[in-house]
N, C-alpha and C positions, 0 to 999 in steps of 0.2 A: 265205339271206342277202338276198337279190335280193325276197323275198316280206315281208320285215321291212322294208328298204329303201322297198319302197313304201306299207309300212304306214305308216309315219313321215311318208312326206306326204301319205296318206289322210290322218291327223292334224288334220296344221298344215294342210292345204285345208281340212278341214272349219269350223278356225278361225276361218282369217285371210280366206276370201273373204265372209263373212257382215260379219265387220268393215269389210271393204273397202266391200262395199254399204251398210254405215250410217254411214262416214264421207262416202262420197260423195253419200247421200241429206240428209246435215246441211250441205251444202256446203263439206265441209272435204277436205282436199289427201287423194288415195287413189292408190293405187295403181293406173296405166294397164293396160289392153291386157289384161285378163283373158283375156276371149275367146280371145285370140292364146295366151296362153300354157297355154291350155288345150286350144292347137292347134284350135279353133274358127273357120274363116276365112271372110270371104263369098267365093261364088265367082268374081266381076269381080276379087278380089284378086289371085287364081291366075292370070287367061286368061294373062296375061306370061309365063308358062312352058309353055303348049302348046304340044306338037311341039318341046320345046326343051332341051337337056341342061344340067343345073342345077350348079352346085357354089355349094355352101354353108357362108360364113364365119359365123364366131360370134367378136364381139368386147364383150366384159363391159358397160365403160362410155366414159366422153368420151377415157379415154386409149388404150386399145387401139384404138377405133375412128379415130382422127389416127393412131396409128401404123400401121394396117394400110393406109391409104390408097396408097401408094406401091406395095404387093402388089395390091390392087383396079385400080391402072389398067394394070398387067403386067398381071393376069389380063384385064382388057376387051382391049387389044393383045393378046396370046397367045391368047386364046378368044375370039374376036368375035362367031362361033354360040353362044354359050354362055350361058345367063342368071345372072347374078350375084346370088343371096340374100344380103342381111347381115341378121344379128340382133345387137339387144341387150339387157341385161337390165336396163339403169335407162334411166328417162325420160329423163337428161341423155344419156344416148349415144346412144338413137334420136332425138332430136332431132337431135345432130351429123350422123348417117346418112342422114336424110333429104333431108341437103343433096350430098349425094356422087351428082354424076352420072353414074357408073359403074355404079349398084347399080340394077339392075331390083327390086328388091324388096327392102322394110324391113319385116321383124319383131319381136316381141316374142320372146324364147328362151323356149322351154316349160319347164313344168315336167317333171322329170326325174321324172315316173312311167310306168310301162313300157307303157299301154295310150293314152298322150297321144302319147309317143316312136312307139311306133306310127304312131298317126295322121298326125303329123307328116309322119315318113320316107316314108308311103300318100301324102300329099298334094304334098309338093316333090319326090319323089324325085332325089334327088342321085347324081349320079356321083360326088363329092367332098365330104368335108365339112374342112372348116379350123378350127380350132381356134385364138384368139391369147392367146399369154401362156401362161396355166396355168389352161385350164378343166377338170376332170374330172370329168365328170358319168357316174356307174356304168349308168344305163339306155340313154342315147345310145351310148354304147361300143361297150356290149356288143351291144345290137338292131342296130347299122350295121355291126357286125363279121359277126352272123349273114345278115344282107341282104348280104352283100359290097360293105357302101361301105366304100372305104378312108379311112381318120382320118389328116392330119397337124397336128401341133401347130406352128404358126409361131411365130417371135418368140419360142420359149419360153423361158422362165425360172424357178427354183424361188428363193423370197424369202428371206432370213433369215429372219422373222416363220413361213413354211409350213412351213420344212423341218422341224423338230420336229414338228408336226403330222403331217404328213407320214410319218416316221421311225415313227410310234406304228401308224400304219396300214399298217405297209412288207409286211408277206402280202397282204393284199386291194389294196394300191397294185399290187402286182406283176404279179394278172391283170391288172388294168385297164389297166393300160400295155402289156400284151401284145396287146390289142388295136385299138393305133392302126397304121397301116405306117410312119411317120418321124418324129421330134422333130426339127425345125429349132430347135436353140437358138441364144441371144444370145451364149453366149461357152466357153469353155471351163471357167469353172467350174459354171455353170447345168448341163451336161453333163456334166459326171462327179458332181452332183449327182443327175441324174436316173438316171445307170446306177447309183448305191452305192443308191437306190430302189429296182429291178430292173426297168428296163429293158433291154431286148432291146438289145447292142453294136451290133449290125449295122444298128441303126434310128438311131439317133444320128449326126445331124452339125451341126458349127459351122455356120452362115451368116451370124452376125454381128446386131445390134441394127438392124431397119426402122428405129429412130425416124432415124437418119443419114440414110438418104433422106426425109425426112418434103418434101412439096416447100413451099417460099413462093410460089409462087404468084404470082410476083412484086412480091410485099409489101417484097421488099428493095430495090429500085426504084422503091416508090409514093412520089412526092411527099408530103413531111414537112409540107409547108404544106397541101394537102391532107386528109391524115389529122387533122391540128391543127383542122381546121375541123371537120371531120364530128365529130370526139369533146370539141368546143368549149374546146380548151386555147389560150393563147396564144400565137402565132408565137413571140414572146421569151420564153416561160418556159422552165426547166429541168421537165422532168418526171420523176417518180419511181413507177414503176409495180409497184408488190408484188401477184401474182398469185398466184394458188389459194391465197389465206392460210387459216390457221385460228385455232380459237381458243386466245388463248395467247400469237401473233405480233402477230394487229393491236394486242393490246395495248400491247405494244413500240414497235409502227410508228406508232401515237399518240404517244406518247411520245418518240421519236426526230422526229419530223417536226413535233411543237411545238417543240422544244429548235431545230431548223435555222431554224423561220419565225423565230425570235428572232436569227441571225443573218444570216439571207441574206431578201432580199424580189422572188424573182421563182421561187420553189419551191412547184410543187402535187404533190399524192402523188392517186395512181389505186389506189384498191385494190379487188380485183378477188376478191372470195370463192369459194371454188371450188366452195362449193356456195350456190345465190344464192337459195336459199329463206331463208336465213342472214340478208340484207338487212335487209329492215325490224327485227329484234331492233339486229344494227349500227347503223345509222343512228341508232336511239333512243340507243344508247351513244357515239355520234360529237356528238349534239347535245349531251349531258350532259357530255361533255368538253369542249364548249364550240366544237366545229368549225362550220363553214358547209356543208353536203351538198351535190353535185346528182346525183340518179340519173342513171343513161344510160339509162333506160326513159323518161323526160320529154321532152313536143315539145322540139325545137328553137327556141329563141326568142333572138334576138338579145341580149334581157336577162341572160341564160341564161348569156354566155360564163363559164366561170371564173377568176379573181382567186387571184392566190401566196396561203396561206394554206389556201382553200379544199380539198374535197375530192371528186373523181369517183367516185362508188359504185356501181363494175358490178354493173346485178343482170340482165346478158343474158349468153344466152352465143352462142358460136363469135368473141367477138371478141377474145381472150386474145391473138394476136398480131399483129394490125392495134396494139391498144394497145402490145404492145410495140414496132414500127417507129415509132411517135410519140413515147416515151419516150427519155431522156436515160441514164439506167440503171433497169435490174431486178432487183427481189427478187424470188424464186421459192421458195413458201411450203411449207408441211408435212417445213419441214427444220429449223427453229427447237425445234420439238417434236417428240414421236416421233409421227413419220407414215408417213414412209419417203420424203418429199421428192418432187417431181412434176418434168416434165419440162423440164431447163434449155436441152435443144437448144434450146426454140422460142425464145429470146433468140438463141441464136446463129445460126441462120441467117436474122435478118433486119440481122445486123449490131451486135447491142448487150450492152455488158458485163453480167455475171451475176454476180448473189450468191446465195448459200444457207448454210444453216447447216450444223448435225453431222451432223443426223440424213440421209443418204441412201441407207438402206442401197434401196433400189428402183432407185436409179440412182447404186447404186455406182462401178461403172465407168467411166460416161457423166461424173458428179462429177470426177475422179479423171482425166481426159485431159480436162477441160476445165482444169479446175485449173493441171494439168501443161502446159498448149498456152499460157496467161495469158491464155483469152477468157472465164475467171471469176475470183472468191475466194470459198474458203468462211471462213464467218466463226463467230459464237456471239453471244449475246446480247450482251455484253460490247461487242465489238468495232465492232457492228452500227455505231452511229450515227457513230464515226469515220470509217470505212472508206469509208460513205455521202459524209460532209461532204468528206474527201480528193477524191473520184472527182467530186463535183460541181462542187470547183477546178479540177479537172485534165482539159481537156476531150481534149487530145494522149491523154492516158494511156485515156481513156474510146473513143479511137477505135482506137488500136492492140490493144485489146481486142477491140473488135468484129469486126477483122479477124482476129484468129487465132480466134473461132470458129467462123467461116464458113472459113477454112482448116481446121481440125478437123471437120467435115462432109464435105468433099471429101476429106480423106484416108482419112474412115472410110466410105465410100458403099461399095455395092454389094450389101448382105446380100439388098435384090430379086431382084437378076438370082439370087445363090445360090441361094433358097428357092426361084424359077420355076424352078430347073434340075430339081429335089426333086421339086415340084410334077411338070413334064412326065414324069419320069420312071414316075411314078405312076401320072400317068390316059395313058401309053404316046403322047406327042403329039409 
């Protein structure tokens, strides 16, 4: 199995890195970090880990790696001698990673061929390896199970969208999970999804959803006039910030925020794409609808401020919630459509009301006690542009919001300290 396994990405390597090198030879967008994930490293990369016992988190892309933050500065407190590896597997989350002063070291995740995994394991060698969400990769498993590194899964979760998937591979799911030592899941249903898999009982426990501790950084305290400045909005405007939209939604959110500038005249909308390579094709569809642009990549120039009407078109990242502590209310996008909806804590603990639509099944739960706490609504197409126009009347209603999301954060804190109990337990600290 294991020898077919790697035949399939002898395959696809042989393909897709030839293509890699003739898009990046024509100057067009390629795929980073070869090297790295070919487990190829320079040695000056390394020196950061000699003489030093490693453990090693793997968090996919921009979302696991904000949620795993909160476990990464436990683990720097808890292991101080210890050197912290993260990896990611898209550009947009080593980028985020790279800004996390916790992490001795940011990588690209190899490829899951079994003489790379090798290499890898030879070069970092880890006393721990961490896994967030629901990575399972068959070569890393199995190679770290036979090295005797122990695997825990943090943060886990199994999706609606995987569990079928999932389900069809449920014989060969069943070794592979036999060879992590603990699933820290998000809830108790993520966990008895993962035992009806066949996972091992006695490796399974709740410790709750990281994103709860996700920290602001005291973003929920930064000066409004301040943040207004630096993201060139106006002291007195109402701002309306719809983040990680897709396509589908801005359509909508055009549409709704021309119908408001026709009533109200001190309303800008910040839309914030969640993947900003996206940008430039929007912007051409934002002029043709007849809006006014200003990138947030463009100097600063006093010319520059933006005017109700107008529109801020994030094409940077890591600033998704500095924008939302400047905002009046937030959309929070890939809920509108079937996405599986992105993460709404980050409105609520810097204090501001949250919408989202049907689709979340990703952060059902999180959905579903914000909802219930009244520091969001979910809405639907339909609903969208009323719901907007009420909440931006109503500024009482838009603050008493903000506060029970930030009381729902605090009620739900603690899945860290849980997962570091897991953790110690493991590497025996």
């Amino acid at each position: 199995m294991f020898l077919l396994y790697d035949l399939i990405w002898v395959v696809a390597a042989l393909c897709l890195i030839p293509w890699y090198g003739i898009k990046r030879a024509l100057g067009l967008k390629s795929r980073e970090g070869i090297r790295e994930r070919l487990g190829i490293y320079q040695a000056d990369r390394l020196k950061v880990l000699q003489g030093r016992r490693v453990i090693w988190l793997h968090a996919v892309s921009v979302g696991e790696t904000k949620a795993a933050v909160p476990l990464l500065r436990a683990l720097r407190n808890s292991f101080p001698e210890h050197a912290l590896v993260l990896s990611n597997t898209t550009e947009t989350g080593h980028s985020i990673a790279c800004d996390i002063k916790e992490i001795d070291l940011c990588l690209y995740f190899p490829f899951d061929m079994s003489w790379v995994v090798h290499r890898v394991l030879r070069c970092l060698q880890p006393e721990l390896i961490l896994i967030v969400e629901t990575e399972l990769w068959p070569n890393l498993a199995r190679l770290a199970c036979r090295a005797g590194i122990p695997m825990v899964l943090v943060n886990g979760r199994i999706s609606d969208r995987s569990l079928p998937r999932y389900q069809i591979a449920k014989p060969l799911l069943r070794r592979l999970l036999c060879h992590f030592s603990h699933f820290c899941m998000q809830s108790r249903e993520d966990a008895q999804r993962l035992l009806q898999l066949g996972a091992p009982g006695d490796r399974v426990v709740v410790t709750g959803n990281l994103k709860f501790d996700m920290p602001a950084d005291g973003l929920a305290e930064m000066d409004m006039e301040a943040l207004r400045q630096e993201f060139r909005l106006p002291a007195e405007s109402l701002v309306w910030v719809a983040g990680s939209t897709h396509p589908g939604e801005e359509e909508l959110l055009m549409e709704v925020y021309a119908d408001l500038c026709t009533q109200r005249s001190d309303l800008i909308l910040v839309l914030a794409p969640r993947h900003i390579e996206r940008c430039p094709a929007l912007q051409t569809v934002l002029h043709e609808r007849g809006f006014s642009v200003l990138l947030r990549s463009n100097p600063i120039d006093q010319a520059d401020i933006l005017q109700p009407g107008q529109i801020l078109l994030v094409d940077t990242l890591g600033e998704l919630v500095s924008l939302y502590r400047a905002a009046n209310l937030v959309f929070v996008g890939g809920s509108l459509v079937p996405i599986g909806g992105h993460n709404v804590l980050e409105a609520a603990m810097v204090g501001k009301p949250a919408l989202f639509g049907p689709h979340m099944e990703n952060f059902r739960e999180i959905a579903r006690l914000l909802a219930a706490g009244g520091g969001g609504i979910q809405i639907d197409q339909q609903s969208l542009g009323a719901v907007v126009a009420e909440l931006l009347n109503d500024p009482q209603r838009r603050s008493v919001m903000g506060r029970a999301g930030m009381e729902l954060l605090k009620l739900h804190a603690g899945a860290t300290e849980r997962t570091l109990a897991v953790i110690r337990q493991v590497v025996g600290h």
